[in-house]
TORTI-926895 format. One line per 5 residues: for each residue y, x, z of C-alpha. Coordinates in pm, 1 decimal, decimal comma, m for minus. Layout:
<sites>
Y X Z | ...
</sites>
This chain:
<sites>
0,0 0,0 0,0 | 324,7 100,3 m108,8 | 533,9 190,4 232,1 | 836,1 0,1 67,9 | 664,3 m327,0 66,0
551,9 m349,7 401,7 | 945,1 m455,2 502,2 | 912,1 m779,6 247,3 | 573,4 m857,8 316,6 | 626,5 m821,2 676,0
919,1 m1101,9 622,1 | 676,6 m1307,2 394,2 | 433,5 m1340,7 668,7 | 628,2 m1430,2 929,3 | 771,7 m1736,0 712,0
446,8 m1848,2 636,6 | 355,8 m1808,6 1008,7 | 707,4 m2014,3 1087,5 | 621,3 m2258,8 914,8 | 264,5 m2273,3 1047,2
355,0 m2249,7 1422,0 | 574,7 m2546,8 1369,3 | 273,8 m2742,6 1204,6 | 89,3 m2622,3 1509,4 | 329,8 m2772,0 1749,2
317,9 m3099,3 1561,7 | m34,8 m3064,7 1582,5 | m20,6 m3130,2 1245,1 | m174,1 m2961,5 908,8 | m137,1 m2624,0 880,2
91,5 m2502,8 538,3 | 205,2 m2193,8 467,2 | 460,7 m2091,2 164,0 | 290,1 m2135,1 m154,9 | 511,1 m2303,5 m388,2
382,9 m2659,5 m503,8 | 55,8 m2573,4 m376,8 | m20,9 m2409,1 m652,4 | m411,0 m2488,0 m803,7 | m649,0 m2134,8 m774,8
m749,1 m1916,9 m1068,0 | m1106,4 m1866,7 m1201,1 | m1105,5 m1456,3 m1222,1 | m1442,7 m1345,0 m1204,1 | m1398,3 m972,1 m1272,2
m1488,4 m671,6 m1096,9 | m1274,3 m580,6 m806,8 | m1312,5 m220,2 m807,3 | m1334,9 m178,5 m463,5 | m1333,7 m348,8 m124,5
m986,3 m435,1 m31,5 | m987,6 m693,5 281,7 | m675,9 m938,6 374,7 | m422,2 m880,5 627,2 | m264,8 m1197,5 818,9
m130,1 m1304,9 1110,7 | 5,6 m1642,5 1282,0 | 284,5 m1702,1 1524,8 | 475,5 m1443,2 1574,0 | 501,3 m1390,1 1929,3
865,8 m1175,4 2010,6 | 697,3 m953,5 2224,8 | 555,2 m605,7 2181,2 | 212,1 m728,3 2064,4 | 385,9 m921,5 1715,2
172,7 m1164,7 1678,9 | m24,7 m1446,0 1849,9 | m330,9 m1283,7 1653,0 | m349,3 m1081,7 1360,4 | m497,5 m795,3 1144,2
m751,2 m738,1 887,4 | m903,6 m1076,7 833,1 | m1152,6 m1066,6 536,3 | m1476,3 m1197,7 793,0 | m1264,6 m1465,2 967,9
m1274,8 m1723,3 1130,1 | m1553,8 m1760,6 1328,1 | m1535,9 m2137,2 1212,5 | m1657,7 m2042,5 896,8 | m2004,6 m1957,5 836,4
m2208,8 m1777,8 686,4 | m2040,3 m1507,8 538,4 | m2393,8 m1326,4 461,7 | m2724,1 m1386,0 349,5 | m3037,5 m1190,9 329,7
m3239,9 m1267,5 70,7 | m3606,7 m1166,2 98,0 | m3701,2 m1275,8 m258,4 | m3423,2 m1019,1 m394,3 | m3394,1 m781,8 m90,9
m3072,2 m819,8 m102,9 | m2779,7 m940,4 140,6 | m2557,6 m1151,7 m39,2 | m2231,9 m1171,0 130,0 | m1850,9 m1299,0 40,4
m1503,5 m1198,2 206,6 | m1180,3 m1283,1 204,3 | m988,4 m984,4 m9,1 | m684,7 m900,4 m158,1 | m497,1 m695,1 m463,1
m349,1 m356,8 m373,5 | m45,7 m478,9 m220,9 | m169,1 m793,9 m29,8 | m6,8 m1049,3 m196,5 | m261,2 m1278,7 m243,8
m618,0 m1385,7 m125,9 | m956,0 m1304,9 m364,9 | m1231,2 m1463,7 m323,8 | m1474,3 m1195,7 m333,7 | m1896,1 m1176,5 m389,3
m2114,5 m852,6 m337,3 | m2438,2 m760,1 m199,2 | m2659,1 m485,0 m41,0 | m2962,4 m350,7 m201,0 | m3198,4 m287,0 59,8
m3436,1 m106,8 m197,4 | m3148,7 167,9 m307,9 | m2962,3 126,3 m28,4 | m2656,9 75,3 m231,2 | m2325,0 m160,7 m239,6
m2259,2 m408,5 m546,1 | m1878,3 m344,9 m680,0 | m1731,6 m709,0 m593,8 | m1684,3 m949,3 m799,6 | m1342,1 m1175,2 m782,1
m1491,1 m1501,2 m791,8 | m1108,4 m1684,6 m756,2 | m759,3 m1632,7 m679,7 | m698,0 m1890,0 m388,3 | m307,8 m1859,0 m455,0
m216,9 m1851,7 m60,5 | m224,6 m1524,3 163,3 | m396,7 m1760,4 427,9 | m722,7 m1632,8 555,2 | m833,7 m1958,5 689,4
m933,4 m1998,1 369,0 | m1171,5 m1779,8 328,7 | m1488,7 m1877,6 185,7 | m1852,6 m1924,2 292,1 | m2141,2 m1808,4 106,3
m2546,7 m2011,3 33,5 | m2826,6 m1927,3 m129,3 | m3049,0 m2252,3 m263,6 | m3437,5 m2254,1 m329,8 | m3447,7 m2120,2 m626,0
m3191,0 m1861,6 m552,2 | m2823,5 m1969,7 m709,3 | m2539,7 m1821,4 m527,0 | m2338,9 m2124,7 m392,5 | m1922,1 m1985,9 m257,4
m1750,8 m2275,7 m80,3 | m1416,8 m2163,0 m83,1 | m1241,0 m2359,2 182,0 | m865,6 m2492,8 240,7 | m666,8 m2474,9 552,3
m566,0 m2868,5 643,6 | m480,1 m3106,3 346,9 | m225,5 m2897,6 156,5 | m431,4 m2718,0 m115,0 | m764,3 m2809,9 m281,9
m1097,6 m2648,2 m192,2 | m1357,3 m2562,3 m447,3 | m1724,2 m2502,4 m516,1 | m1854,7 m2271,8 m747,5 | m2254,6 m2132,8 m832,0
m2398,9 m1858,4 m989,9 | m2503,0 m1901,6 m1372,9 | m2810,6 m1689,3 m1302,2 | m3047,5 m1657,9 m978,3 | m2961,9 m1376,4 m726,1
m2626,1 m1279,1 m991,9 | m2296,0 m1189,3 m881,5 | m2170,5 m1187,6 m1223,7 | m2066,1 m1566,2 m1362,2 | m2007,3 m1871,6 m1198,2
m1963,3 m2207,6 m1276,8 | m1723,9 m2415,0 m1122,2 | m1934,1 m2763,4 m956,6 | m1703,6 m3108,8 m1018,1 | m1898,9 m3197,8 m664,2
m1848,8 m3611,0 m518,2 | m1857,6 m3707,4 m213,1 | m1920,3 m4133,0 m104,8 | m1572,4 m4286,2 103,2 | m1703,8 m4619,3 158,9
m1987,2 m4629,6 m73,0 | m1711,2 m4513,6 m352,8 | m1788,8 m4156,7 m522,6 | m1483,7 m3954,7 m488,4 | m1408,8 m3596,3 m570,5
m1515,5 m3353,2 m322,6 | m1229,1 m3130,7 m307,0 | m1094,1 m3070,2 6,4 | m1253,9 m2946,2 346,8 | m1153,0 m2702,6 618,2
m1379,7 m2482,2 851,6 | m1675,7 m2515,6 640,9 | m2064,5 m2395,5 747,5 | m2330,4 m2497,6 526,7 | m2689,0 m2397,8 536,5
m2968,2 m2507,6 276,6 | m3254,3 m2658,2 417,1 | m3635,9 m2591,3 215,0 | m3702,6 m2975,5 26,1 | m3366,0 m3126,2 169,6
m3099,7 m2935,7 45,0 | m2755,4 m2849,5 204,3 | m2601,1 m2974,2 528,3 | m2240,1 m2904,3 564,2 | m2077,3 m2873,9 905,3
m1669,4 m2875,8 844,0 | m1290,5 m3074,6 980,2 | m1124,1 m3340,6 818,2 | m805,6 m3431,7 955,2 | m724,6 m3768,4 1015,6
m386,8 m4032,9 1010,1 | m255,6 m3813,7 1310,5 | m412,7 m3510,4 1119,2 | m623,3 m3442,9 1422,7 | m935,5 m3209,8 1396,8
m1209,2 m3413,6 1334,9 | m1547,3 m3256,5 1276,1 | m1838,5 m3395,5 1111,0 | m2119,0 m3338,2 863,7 | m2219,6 m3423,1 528,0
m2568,4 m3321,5 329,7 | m2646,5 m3294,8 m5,9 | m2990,2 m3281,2 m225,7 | m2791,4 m3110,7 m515,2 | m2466,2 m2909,7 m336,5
m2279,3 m3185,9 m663,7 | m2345,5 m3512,9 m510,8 | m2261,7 m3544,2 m153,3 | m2338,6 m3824,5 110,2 | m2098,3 m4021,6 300,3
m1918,6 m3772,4 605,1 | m2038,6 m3841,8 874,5 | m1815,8 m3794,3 1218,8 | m1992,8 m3594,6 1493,0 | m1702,9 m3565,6 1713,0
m1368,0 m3690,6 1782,6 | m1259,6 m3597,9 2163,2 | m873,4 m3680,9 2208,0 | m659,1 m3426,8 1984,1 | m970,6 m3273,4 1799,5
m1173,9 m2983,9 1802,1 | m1337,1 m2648,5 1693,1 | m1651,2 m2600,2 1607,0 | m1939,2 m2339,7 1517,0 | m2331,2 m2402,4 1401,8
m2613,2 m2224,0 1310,0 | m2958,9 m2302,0 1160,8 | m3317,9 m2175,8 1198,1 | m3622,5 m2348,6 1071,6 | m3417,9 m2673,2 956,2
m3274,3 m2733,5 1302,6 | m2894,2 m2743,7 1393,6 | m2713,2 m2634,8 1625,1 | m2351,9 m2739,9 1700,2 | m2114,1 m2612,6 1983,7
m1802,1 m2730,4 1961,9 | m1416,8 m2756,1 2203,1 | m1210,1 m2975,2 2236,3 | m803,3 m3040,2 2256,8 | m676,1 m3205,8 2534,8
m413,9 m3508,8 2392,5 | m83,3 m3321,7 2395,5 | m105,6 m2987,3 2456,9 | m125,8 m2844,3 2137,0 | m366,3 m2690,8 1921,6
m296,0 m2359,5 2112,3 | m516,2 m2492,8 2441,3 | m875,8 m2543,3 2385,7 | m1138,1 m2610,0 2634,4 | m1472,2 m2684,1 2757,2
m1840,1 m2621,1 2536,0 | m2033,8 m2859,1 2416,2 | m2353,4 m2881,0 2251,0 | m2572,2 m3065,1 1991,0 | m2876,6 m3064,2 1757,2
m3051,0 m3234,6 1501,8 | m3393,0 m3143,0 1392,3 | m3425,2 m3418,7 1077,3 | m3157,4 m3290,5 859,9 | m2841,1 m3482,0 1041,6
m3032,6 m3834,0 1091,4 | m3019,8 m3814,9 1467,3 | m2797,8 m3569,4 1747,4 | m2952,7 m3455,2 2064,9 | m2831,6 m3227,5 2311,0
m3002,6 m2928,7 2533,8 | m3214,1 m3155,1 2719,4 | m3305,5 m3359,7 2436,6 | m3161,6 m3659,3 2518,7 | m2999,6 m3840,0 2218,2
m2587,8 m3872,4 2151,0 | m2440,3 m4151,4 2030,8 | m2202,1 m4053,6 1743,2 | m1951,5 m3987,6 1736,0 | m1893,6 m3827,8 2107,0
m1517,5 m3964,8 2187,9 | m1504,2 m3963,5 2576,5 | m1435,5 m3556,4 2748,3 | m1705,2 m3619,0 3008,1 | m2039,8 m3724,5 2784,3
m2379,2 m3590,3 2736,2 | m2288,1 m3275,3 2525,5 | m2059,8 m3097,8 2766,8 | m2236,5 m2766,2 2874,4 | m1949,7 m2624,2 3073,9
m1598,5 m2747,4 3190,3 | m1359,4 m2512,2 3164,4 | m1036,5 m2785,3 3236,3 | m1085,7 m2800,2 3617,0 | m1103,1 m2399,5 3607,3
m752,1 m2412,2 3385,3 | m923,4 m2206,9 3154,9 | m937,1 m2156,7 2757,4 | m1230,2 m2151,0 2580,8 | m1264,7 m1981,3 2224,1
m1589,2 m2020,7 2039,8 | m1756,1 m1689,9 1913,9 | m2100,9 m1692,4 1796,8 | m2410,1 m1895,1 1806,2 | m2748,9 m1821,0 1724,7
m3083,1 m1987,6 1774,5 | m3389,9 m1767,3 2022,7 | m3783,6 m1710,1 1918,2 | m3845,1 m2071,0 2030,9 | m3580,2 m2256,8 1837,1
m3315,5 m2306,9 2158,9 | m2959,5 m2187,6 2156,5 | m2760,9 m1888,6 2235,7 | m2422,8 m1981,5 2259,5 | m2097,3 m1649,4 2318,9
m1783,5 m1817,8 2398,8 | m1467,2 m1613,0 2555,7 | m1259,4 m1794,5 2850,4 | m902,0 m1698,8 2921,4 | m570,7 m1841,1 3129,6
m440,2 m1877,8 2785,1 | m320,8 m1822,8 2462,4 | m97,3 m1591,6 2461,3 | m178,5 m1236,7 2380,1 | m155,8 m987,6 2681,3
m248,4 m917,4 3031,7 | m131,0 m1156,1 3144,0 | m414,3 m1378,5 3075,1 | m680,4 m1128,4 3168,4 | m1011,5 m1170,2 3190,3
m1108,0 m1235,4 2852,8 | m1464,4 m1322,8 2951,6 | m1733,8 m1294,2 2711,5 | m2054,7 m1506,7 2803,0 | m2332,0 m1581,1 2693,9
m2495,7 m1919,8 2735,7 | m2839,3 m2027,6 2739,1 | m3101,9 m2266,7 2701,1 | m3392,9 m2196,0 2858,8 | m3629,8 m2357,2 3134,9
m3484,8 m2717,4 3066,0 | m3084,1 m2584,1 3179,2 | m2835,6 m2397,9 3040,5 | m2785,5 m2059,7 3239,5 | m2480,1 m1862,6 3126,0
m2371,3 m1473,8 3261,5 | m2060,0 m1272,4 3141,9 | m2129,0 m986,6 2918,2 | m1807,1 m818,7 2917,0 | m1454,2 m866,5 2897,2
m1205,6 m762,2 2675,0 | m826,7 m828,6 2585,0 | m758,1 m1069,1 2326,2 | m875,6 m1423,3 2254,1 | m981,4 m1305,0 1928,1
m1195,3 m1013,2 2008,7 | m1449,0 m1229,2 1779,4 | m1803,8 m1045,5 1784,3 | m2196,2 m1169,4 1704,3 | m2507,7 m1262,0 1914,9
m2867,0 m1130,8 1815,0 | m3132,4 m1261,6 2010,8 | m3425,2 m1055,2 1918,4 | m3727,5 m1154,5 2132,0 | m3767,8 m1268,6 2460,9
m3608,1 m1059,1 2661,1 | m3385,2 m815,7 2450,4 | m3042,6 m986,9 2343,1 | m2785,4 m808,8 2190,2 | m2382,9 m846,8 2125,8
m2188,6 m667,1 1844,9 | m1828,6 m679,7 1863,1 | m1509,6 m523,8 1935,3 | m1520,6 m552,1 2289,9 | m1337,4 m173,8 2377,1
m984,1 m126,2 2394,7 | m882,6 m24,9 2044,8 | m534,1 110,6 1896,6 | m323,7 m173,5 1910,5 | m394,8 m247,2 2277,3
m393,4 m659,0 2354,8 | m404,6 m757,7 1953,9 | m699,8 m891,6 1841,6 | m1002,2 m666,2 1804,2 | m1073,7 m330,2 1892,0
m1356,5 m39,6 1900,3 | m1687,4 m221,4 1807,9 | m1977,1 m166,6 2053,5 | m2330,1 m265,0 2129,0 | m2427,2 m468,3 2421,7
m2764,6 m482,8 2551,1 | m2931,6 m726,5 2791,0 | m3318,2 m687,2 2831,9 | m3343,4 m943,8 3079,0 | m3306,4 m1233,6 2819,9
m2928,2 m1220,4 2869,9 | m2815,4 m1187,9 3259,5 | m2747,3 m838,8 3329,3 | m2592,5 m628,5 3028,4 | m2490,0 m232,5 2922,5
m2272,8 m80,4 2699,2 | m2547,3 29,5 2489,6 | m2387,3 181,5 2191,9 | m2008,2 230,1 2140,9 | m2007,3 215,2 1752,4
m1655,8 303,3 1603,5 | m1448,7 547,1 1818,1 | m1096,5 699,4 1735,2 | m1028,4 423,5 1489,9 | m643,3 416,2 1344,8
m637,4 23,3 1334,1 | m839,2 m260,1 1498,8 | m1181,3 m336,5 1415,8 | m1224,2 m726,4 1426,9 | m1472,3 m1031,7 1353,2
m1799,8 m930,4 1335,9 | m2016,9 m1123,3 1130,3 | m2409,4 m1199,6 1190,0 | m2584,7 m1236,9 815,0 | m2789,1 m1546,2 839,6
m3145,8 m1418,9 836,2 | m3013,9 m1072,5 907,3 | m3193,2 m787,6 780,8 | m3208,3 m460,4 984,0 | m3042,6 m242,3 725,6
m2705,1 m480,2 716,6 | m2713,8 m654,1 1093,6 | m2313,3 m689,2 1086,4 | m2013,0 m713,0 866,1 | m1668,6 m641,7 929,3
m1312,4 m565,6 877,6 | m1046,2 m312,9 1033,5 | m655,8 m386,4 1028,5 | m333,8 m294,1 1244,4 | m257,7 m580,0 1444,2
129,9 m521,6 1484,7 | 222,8 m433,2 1106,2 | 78,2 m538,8 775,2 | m192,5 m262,9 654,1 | m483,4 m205,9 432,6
m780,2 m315,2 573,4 | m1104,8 m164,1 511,4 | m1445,9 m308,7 555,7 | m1782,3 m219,0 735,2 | m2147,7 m326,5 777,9
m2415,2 m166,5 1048,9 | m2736,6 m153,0 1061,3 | m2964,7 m284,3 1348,8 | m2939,5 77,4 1536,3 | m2571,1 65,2 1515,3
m2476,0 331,1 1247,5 | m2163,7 216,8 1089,7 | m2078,3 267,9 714,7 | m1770,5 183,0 558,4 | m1701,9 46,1 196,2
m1529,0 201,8 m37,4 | m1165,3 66,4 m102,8 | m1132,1 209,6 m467,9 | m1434,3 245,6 m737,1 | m1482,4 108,5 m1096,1
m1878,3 207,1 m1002,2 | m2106,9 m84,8 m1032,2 | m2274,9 17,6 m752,9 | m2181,7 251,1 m443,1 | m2333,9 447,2 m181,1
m2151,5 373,3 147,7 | m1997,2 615,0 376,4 | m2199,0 636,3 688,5 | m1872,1 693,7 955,5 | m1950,9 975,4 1277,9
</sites>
């Protein structure tokens, strides 16, 4: 990046993040600057390199800039998955959210890891989204007969949101861009807008799609829809709408689902989020139960109901959703992080990162570690019985109290209630390391994905994968190579 932009983007981002905050405090749909909403661009070239986005929201008029910030390309933690191993191809398939040389907009990108040559695909740009936004970043599927499905999602009602699929099986190449439908009141509609989006495709059902529609008072409603095709979709169904709204994050093993989700307390602002919650539905969306099986009425709408796993609101405490993952015998691993609140800083120290569980018909839950932002966002592996690990940037990093940090390895071989710093994985880092991803179905070769970024300036931002041991290697930012060896960091 040129050193004479950073002044003017700087300026362009905090606009966009203006105008965003005030959306915020509306609790309204989130917009940023993009004139007339302009409709994205089919690119589908090589991107000759891996450049990752930079962004930030609310500025905050202290010393730490922003309310969070940095190099975004793997976030949120809302949207999911980012990666996919593939054992037909032996490949991991994975998407981010990148960028041109000088940040000014936000690519849609497509790559993958070849676990036989141990190389890196050169990206392909699948689609200029036309925003700088990284909420809308896109997710990534693989269906049974192995097309590439990219989601690429919107941020509130303001711009469209797209599907696109691979023209080949297992290709990065060429896309096709799906006219998908969705049924409003029996009525087939286009299927062109949704925000937050996790989708999973389930052997002889198809996909299931997890994602927030905003409603009349543009609250955050979550819900579901499925799909036999990934063209035709179902009627959306709501799963939950608790007072202002919600966040949410799933996963999937074996055709279950598993939903934990927050809620908003009616007038504070989308800035305050609290208590975990916790669903599942074994028959592809038909019926909800929680941890102890019994059944939920949809959608849940009262704050004390028969989801709720903690209560954070009579502690006074935030609660931001991380990571969720399913154990050996199908039940849930939930890492959330509490806090006094949102703003970045000491002052709302501990940042508490715990792990819940359910095992022995109850949920247990024990802190792993603590770090010092809200959006220190990192990964649960559960990987048998016993042995659980975390991967995230849970150290103090650069840019003290901005989001992210030095990635490191946590270990619990007690099933998850006493943990060590196993492995710290990046170490004398110039900028933050943040949002580490989980690959659905990971594969020990690629176990995480990542992306690194100042968090009080605009920057390049590079990204990074590990492997199961916790050797990082970083991807080249510049290469007209179709395929690259990556640089295993010390």
């Amino acid at each position: 990046m040129n050193n004479n932009q950073l002044p003017f983007l700087a300026f362009i981002f905090v606009v966009i993040t203006h105008l965003s905050v005030n959306a915020q405090e509306k609790n309204t749909p989130t917009k940023d600057s993009d004139a007339k909403f302009a409709a994205a661009e089919l690119i589908l070239k090589k991107a000759n390199g891996f450049k990752g986005i930079w962004y930030m929201n609310q500025p905050s008029n202290d010393e730490y800039v922003y309310k969070y910030s940095g190099g975004l390309a793997t976030y949120p933690a809302n949207h999911r998955p980012f990666a996919i191993y593939s054992k037909a191809a032996d490949k991991t398939f994975f998407c981010f959210g990148g960028t041109d040389s000088s940040n000014s907009t936000l690519l849609h990108n497509v790559s993958y890891f070849d676990h036989q040559t141990k190389k890196i695909a050169n990206p392909t740009i699948l689609l200029d989204k036309k925003t700088t936004d990284a909420h809308d970043n896109p997710v990534i599927s693989i269906d049974d007969k192995g097309y590439i499905w990219i989601f690429s999602t919107s941020h509130g009602i303001t711009r469209p949101s797209y599907i696109h699929k691979s023209k080949k099986p297992f290709d990065i190449t060429d896309f096709e861009t799906i006219k998908a439908t969705e049924k409003i009141n029996g009525a087939e509609q286009e299927f062109n807008n949704f925000s937050y989006f996790q989708v999973y495709f389930v052997k002889e059902k198809g996909f299931i799609a997890l994602f927030t529609k905003y409603n009349k008072a543009s609250n955050r409603v979550i819900g579901y829809n499925t799909s036999a095709d990934g063209i035709h979709w179902n009627e959306w169904k709501v799963l939950a709408h608790i007072e202002d709204g919600h966040y949410q994050i799933s996963a999937e093993s074996d055709g279950k689902i598993g939903v934990a989700f927050d809620y908003h307390p009616k007038g504070k602002g989308l800035n305050y989020r609290t208590n975990l919650h916790y669903l599942e539905s074994a028959d592809f969306g038909n019926t909800w139960q929680n941890g102890d099986g019994q059944t939920a009425q949809l959608p849940v709408t009262e704050t004390k109901n028969i989801a709720l796993v903690k209560d954070y609101s009579t502690e006074k405490l935030n609660c931001y959703l991380l990571d969720i993952t399913f154990d050996k015998k199908n039940k849930p691993a939930i890492l959330v992080i509490s806090s006094k609140g949102y703003q970045a800083g000491p002052m709302n120290n501990p940042r508490a990162w715990t792990v819940f569980r359910h095992q022995k018909n109850k949920w247990d839950h024990h802190v792993a570690t603590t770090s010092d932002n809200n959006y220190d966002m990192g990964s649960i592996y559960v990987e048998s019985d016993r042995v659980v690990k975390i991967i995230g940037p849970s150290i103090d990093g650069p840019q003290a109290y901005n989001p992210g940090g030095e990635v490191a390895m946590w270990e619990s071989i007690d099933g998850g209630e006493t943990w060590k710093n196993k492995r710290q994985m990046t170490k004398n880092s110039l900028m933050n390391h943040s949002y580490v991803r989980r690959p659905l179905h990971a594969h020990a070769d690629f176990y995480g994905i990542w992306a690194d970024g100042n968090g009080r300036k605009p920057s390049e931002s590079f990204l990074y994968f590990t492997n199961q041991n916790g050797d990082v290697y970083q991807l080249p930012r510049d290469g007209s190579d179709e395929m690259f060896s990556p640089i295993l960091k010390p």
